[in-house]
C-alpha positions in Angstrom: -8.2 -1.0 -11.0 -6.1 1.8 -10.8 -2.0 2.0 -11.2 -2.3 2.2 -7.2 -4.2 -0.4 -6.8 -2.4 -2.5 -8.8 1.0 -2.1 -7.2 -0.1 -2.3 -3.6 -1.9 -5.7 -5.0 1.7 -7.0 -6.8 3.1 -6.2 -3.4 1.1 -7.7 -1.2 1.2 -10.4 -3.7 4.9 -10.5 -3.7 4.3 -10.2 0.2 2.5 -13.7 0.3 4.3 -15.6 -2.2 7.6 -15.0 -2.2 8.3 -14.0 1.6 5.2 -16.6 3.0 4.1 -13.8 5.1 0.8 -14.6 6.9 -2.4 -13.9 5.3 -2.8 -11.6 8.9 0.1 -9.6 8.7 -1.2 -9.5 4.8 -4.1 -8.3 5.8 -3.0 -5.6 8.2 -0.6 -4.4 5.2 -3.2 -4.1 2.8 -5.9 -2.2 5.7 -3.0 0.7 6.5 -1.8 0.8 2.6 -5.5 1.3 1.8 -5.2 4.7 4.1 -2.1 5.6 2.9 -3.8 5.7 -0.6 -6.7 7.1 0.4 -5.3 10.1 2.3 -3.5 10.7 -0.8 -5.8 10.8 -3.1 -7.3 13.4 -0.5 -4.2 15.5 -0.4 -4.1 15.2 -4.7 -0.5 14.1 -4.0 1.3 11.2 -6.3 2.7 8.7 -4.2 5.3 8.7 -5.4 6.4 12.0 -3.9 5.1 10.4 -0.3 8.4 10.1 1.9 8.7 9.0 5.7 8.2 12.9 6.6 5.2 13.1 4.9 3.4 9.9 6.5 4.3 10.9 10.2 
């Protein structure tokens, strides 16, 4: 598992336990942060230099 990987996972986790979201609105976090990563690993661009610009 990747450093990506593993932080979306400790946030979705985070996510679940300590704000009891549903495991739907889990699961729709987790399908659009899995494009998020994947488009930028496309662009080669960390993440961390992805702001709100960037993602519209």
């Amino acid at each position: 598992m990747d450093t990506l990987s593993a932080k979306i996972e400790a946030y979705l986790n985070n996510l679940h336990v300590v704000r009891q979201l549903s495991a739907h609105t889990i699961k729709a976090y987790r399908a659009d942060l899995k494009i998020l990563s994947e488009n930028a690993q496309a662009e080669k661009c960390a993440i961390d230099q992805i702001n709100h610009v960037g993602i519209r």
